[in-house]
C-alpha positions in Angstrom: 20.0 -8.8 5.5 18.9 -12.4 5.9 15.3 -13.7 5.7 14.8 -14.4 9.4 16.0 -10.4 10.4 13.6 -9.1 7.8 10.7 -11.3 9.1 11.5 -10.3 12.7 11.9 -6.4 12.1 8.4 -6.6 10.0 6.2 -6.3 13.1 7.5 -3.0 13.9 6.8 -1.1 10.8 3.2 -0.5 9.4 1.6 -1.6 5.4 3.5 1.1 4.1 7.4 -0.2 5.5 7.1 3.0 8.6 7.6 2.5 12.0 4.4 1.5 14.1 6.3 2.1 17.1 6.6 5.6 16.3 2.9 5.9 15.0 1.4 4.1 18.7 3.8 6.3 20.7 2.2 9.4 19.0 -1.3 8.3 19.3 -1.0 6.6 22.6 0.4 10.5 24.0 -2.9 12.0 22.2 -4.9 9.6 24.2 -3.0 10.3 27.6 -3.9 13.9 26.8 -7.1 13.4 26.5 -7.3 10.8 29.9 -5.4 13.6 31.8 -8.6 15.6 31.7 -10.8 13.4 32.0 -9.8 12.2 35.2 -6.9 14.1 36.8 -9.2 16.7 38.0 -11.1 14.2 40.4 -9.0 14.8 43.5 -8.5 18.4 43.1 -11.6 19.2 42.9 -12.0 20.1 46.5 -8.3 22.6 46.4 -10.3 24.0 42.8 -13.5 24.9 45.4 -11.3 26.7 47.8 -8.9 28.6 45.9 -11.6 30.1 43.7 -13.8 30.7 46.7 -17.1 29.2 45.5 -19.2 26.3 45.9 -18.8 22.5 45.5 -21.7 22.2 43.2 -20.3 25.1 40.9 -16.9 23.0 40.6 -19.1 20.2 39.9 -20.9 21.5 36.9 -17.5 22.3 35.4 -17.0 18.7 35.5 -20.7 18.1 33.8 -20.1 20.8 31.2 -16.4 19.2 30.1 -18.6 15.8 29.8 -21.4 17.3 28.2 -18.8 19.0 25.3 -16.8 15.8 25.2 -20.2 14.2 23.8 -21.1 16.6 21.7 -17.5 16.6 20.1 -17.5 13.2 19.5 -20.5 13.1 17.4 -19.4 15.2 14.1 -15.5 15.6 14.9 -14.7 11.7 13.6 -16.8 12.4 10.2 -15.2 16.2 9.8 -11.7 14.0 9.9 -12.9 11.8 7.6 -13.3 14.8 5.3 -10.9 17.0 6.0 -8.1 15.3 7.3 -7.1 12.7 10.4 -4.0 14.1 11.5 -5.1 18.0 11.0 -8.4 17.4 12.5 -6.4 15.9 15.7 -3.8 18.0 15.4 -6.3 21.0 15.7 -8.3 19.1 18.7 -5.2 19.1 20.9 -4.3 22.3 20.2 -7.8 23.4 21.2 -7.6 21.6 24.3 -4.3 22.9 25.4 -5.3 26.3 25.1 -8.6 25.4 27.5 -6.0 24.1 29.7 -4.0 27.4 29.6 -7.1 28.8 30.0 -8.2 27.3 32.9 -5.0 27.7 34.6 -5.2 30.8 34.5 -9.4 31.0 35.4 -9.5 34.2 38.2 -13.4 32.6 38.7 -15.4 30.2 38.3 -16.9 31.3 34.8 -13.5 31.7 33.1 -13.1 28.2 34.1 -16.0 27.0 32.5 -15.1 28.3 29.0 -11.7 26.5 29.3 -12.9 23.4 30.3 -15.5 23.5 27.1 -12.7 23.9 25.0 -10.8 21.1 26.6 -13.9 19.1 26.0 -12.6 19.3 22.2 -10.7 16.2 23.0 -13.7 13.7 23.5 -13.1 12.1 19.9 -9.4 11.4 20.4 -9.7 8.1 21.4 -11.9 6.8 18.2 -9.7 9.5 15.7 -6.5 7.3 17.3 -8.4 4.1 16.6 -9.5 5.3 13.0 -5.8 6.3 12.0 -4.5 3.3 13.6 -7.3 1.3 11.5 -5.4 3.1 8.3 -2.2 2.0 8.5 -2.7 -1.1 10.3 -5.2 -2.9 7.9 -4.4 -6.8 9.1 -7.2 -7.5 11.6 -5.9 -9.8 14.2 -2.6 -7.3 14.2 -5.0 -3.9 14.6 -6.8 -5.9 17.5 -4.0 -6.2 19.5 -2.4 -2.8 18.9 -6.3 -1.5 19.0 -6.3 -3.3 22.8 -3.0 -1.1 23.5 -4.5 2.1 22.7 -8.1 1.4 24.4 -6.6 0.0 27.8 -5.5 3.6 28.6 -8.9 5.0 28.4 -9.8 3.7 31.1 -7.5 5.5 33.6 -3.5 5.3 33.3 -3.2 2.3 35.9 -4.8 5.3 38.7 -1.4 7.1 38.0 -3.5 10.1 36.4 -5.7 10.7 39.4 -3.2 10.3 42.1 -0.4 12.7 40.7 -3.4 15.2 40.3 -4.3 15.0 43.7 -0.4 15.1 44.6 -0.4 18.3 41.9 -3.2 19.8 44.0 -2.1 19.3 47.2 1.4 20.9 46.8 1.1 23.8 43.9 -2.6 24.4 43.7 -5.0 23.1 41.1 -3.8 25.4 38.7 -0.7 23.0 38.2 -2.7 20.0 37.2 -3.8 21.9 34.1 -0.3 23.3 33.3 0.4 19.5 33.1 -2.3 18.8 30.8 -1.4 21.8 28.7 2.1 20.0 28.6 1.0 17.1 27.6 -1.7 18.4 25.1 1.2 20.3 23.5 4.0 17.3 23.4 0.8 15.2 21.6 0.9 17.9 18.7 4.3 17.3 17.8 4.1 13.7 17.6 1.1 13.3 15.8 2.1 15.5 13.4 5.5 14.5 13.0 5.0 10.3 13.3 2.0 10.3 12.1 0.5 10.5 8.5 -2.5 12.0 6.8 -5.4 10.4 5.5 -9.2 10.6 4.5 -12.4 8.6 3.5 -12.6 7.5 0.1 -15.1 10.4 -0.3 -14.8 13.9 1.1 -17.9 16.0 0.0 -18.4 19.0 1.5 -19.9 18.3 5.6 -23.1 18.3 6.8 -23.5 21.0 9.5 -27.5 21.0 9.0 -27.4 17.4 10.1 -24.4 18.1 12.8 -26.3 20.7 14.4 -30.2 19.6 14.0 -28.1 16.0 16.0 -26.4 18.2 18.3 -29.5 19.9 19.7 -31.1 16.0 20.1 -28.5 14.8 21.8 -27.9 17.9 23.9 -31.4 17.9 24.7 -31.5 14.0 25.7 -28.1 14.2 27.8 -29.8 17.1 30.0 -32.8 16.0 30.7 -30.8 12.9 32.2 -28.7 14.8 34.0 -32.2 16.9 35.3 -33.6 12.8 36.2 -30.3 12.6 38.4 -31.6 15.0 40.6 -33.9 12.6 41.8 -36.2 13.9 44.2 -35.1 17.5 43.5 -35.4 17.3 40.0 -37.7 19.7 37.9 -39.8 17.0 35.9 -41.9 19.8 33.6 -37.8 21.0 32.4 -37.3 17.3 32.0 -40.6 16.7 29.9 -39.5 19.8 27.7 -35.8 18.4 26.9 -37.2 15.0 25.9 -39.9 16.9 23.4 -37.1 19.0 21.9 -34.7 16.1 21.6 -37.5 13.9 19.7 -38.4 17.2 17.2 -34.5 17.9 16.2 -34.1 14.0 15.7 -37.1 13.5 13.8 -35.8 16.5 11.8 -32.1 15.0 11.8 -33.6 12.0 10.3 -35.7 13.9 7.6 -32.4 16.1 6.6 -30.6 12.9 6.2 -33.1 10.9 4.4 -33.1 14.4 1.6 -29.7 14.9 1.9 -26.8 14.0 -1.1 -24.1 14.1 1.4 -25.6 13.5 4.7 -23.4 13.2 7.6 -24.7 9.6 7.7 -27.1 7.8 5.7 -30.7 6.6 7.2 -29.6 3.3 5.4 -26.3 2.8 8.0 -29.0 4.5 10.8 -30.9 1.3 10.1 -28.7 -1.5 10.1 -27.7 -3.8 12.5 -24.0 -2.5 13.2 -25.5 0.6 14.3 -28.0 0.4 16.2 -26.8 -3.2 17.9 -23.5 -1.7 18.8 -24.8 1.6 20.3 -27.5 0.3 22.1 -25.1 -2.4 23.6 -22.7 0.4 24.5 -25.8 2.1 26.2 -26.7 -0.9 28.2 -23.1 -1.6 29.4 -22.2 1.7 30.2 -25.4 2.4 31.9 -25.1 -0.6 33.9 -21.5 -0.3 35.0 -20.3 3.1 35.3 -22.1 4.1 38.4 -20.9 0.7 40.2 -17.4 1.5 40.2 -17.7 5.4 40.3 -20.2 5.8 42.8 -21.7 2.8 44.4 -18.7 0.9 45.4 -16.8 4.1 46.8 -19.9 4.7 48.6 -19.7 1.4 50.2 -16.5 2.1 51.3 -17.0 5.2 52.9 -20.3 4.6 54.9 -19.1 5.0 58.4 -22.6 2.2 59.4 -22.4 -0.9 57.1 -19.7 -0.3 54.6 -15.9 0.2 55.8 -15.8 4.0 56.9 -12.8 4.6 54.8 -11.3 7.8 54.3 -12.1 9.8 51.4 -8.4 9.7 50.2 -7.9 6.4 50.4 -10.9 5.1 48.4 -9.0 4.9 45.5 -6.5 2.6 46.4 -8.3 0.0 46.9 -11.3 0.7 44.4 -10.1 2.5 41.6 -6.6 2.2 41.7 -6.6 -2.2 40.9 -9.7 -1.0 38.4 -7.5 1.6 36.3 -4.4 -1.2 36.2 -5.8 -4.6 36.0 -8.3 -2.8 33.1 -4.8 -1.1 31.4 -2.2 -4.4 31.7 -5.5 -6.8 30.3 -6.1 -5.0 27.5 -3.9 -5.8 25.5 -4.8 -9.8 26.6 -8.0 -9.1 25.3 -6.6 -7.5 21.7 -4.7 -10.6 21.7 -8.3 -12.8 22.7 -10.0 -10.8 19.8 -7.4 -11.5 17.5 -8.0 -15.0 17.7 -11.6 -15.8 18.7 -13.4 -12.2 17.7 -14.3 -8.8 18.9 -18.0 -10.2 19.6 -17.0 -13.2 21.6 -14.8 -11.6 23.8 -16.9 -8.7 23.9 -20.0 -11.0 25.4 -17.1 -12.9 27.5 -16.5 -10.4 29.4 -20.0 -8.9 29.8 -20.8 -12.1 31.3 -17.7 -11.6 33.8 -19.1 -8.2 34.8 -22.6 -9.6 35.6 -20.8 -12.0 38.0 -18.8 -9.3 39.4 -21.6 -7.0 40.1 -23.4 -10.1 41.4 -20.8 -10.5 43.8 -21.7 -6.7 44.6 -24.6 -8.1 46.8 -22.4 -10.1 48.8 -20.4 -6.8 49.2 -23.0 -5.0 50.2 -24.1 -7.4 53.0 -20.3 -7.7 54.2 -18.2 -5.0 53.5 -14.9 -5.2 53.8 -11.5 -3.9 52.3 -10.6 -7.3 50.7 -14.7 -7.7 49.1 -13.6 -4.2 47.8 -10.4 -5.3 45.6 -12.1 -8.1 44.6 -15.2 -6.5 42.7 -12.8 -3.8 41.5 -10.3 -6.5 40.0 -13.1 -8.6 38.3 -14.8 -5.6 37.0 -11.3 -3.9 35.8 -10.8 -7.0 34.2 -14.1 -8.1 32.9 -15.6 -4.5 31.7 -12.5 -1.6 31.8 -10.1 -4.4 30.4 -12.3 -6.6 27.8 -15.9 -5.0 27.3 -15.1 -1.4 27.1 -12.2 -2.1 24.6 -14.1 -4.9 22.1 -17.0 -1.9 22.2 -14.4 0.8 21.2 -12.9 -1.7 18.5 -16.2 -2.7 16.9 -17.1 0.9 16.4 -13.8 0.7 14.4 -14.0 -2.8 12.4 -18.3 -2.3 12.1 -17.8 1.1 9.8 -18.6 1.2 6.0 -15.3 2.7 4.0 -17.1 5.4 3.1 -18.1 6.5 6.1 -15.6 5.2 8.7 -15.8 8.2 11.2 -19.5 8.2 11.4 -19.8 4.9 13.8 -17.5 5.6 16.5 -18.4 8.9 16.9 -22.1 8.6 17.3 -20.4 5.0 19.3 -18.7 7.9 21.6 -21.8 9.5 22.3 -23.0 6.6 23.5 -20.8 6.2 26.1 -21.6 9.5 27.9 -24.9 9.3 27.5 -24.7 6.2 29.4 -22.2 7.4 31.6 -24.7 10.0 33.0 -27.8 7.7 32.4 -26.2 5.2 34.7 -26.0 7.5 37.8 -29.6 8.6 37.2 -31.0 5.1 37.0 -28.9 2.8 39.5 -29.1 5.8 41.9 -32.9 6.1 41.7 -32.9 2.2 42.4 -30.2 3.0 45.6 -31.9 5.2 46.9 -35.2 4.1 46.3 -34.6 0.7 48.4 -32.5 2.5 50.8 -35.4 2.9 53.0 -35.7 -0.3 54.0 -31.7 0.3 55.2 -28.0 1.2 53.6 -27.5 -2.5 52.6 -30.8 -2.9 50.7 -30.0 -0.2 48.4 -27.0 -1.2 47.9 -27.7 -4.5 47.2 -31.0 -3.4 44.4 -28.5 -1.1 42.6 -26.1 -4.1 42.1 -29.0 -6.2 41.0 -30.2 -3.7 38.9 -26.7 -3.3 37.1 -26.8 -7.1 36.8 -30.4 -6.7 34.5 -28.7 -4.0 32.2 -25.6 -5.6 31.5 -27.7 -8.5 30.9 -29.7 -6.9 28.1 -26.5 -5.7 26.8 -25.6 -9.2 26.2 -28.7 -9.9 24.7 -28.6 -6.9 22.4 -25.6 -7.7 21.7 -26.3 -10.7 20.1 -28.0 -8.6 17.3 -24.1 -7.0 16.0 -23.3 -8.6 13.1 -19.5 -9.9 12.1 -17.4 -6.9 10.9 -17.0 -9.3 7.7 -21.3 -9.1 7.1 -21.6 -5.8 8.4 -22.9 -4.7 5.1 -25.3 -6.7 4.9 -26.8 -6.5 8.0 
């Protein structure tokens, strides 16, 4: 074999000479299982309400309690990897989350449906645990961007594919096929992660820390209900609220102590301190809280308002909102792994938070003149800007910003982030809507997107404060 055949077949195969074909395939199915329940559900929900006879808001809060166990998931499962294994911890997480697919497949009510989808919460972590393994065996920075970018693009929604074969699913075998499908998939994922993939650990693996996992859980648990209690808006119970926040400040102040005491702990009060950590998840925070609700709630509110937006049917929302969202965000992501490679995760991540104030600065003009093509427009720009640069540069700092000691610790607690601002960003941009909404449709409209525009902005400030992955240590 000549020189120029070896150089061209060395892309393909990983530091140690295997295939990273075979290793991205694996992962990249362990990401599509977790994507399929995260957002194939969404047009079924409605068949899920009638052929298990209850309510909408009951099918609802099986949704919030999948969420809810995704987060909590994400924050320990990354280290317990770290210590116990990569592959067998995903392995066991797939497994897991088939078997709440089976589960809820077979649901005869509405309870037996909720313990299946908190076991298919299990999943939350996959994304970061893909990311970490990939980190492993892809150690060359400007390669793991790009194949990072691969990975990442997906998480965004499988170019709408996911959502509209569920709703198809739904429409023709019942609901109870769309989780025979995940179950599939969940299953097929098991087989290739643990037959292309291999094992590895942290440098370290003392014994884990379930004193800090649990007194963390109950803080974050705590914090992520009283926002979803703040959602409620007028309705909401503000003394339960008041409670939850107390509680979630005790259990992290005794987090903090257990840490700070602790030989092992599950992460020191020294990374809690530094720049990587706090920068990064507060810049998560701020994005995610500024742009989730846009696209998942205030734009496909625009276009069904029958008065000032389009009056668009419910079923054909997507198509032009999420649909061009999901695919421009999953074919640029990999153009942004290739941007990052070259210019860094920080640059392109600010690059494209500056792209997503714009777009939801367009929003105003949108809300003033609605129309179908105003529609595609913000959804392009912000599956571009946000779904396809932002959200992956996030994802892959969580990755490139962790000590070697520690690696799962970042983009778990990174992870956690997300939801929490996931729910905090319907709770605040909808408190703005509807706040200004008196004064006509348009004007609340208009204040959410503004509002959106003032958190993303922080996020670009804040995010000035994450250090290079190269003086991370030292930050």
């Amino acid at each position: 074999m000549d020189k120029n055949t070896t150089e061209a077949k060395k892309p393909l195969l990983d530091e140690g000479g295997k295939s990273i074909v075979a290793v991205m395939a694996a992962l990249l199915v362990a990401i599509f299982a977790f994507q399929l329940n995260a957002s194939m559900l969404s047009p079924a929900l409605v068949a899920m309400q009638n052929e298990l006879s209850t309510t909408a808001v009951e099918i609802g809060n099986t949704q919030t309690v999948f969420f809810t166990a995704a987060a909590l998931f994400s924050l320990f499962l990354p280290r317990l990897a770290d210590l116990k294994g990569r592959r067998k911890v995903l392995c066991g997480m797939l497994l897991v989350t088939g078997i709440g697919c089976v589960i809820s497949a077979l649901a005869p009510n509405v309870e037996v449906l909720m313990i299946g989808r908190v076991l298919q919460g299990v999943a939350g972590p996959v994304v970061p645990l893909c990311l970490i393994m990939l980190h492993q065996r892809v150690t060359e920075d400007a390669r793991y961007a790009r194949l990072m970018a691969i990975l990442t693009s997906v998480n965004g929604g499988i170019a709408g594919v996911d959502a509209i074969l569920g709703g198809w699913l739904a429409g023709n075998f019942g609901f109870r096929s769309v989780f025979v499908v995940m179950a599939a998939v969940a299953a097929l994922a098991v087989v290739l992660v643990f037959a292309l993939t291999q094992e590895s650990t942290a440098e370290e693996t003392p014994k884990m820390d379930w004193a800090g996992v649990v007194t963390l859980g109950i803080a974050f648990l705590a914090i992520y209900l009283a926002i979803d209690e703040v959602g409620a808006l007028a309705a909401a119970n503000w003394g339960l609220v008041a409670i939850l926040v107390v509680i979630a400040v005790v259990f992290f102040v005794i987090f903090w102590n257990i840490e700070s005491r602790k030989k092992d702990p599950m992460v020191t009060t020294h990374y809690l301190k530094q720049r990587r950590t706090w920068g990064l998840l507060l810049t998560t925070l701020l994005t995610m809280t500024g742009v989730f609700a846009i696209m998942n709630g205030v734009v496909p509110a625009i276009a069904q308002d029958p008065v000032m937006g389009v009056d668009m049917k419910p079923d054909m929302v997507s198509f032009a909102t999420l649909t061009p969202y999901a695919l421009l965000g999953l074919c640029f992501g990999p153009v942004a792994g290739v941007l990052a490679s070259k210019f860094g995760y920080r640059s392109v991540l600010r690059a494209g938070l500056i792209v997503s104030i714009a777009g939801v600065l367009f929003g105003i003009f949108l809300s003033n003149n609605a129309s179908i093509p105003s529609l595609v427009i913000i959804s392009v720009v912000l599956g571009i800007a946000y779904a396809g640069t932002a959200n992956i540069m996030l994802n892959g700092l969580g990755i490139v910003l962790s000590p070697e000691d520690n690696p799962g610790y970042l983009p778990g607690m990174n992870a956690g982030a997300f939801n929490l601002g996931a729910g905090l960003s319907f709770a605040v941009l909808y408190a703005v809507m509807d706040a200004f909404a008196m004064n006509g449709a348009q004007v609340g409209y208009s204040a959410a997107m503004i509002a959106s525009a003032v958190l993303l902005g922080a996020a670009l400030l804040v995010s000035l404060f994450i250090p290079k992955p190269s003086d991370a240590d030292n930050s």
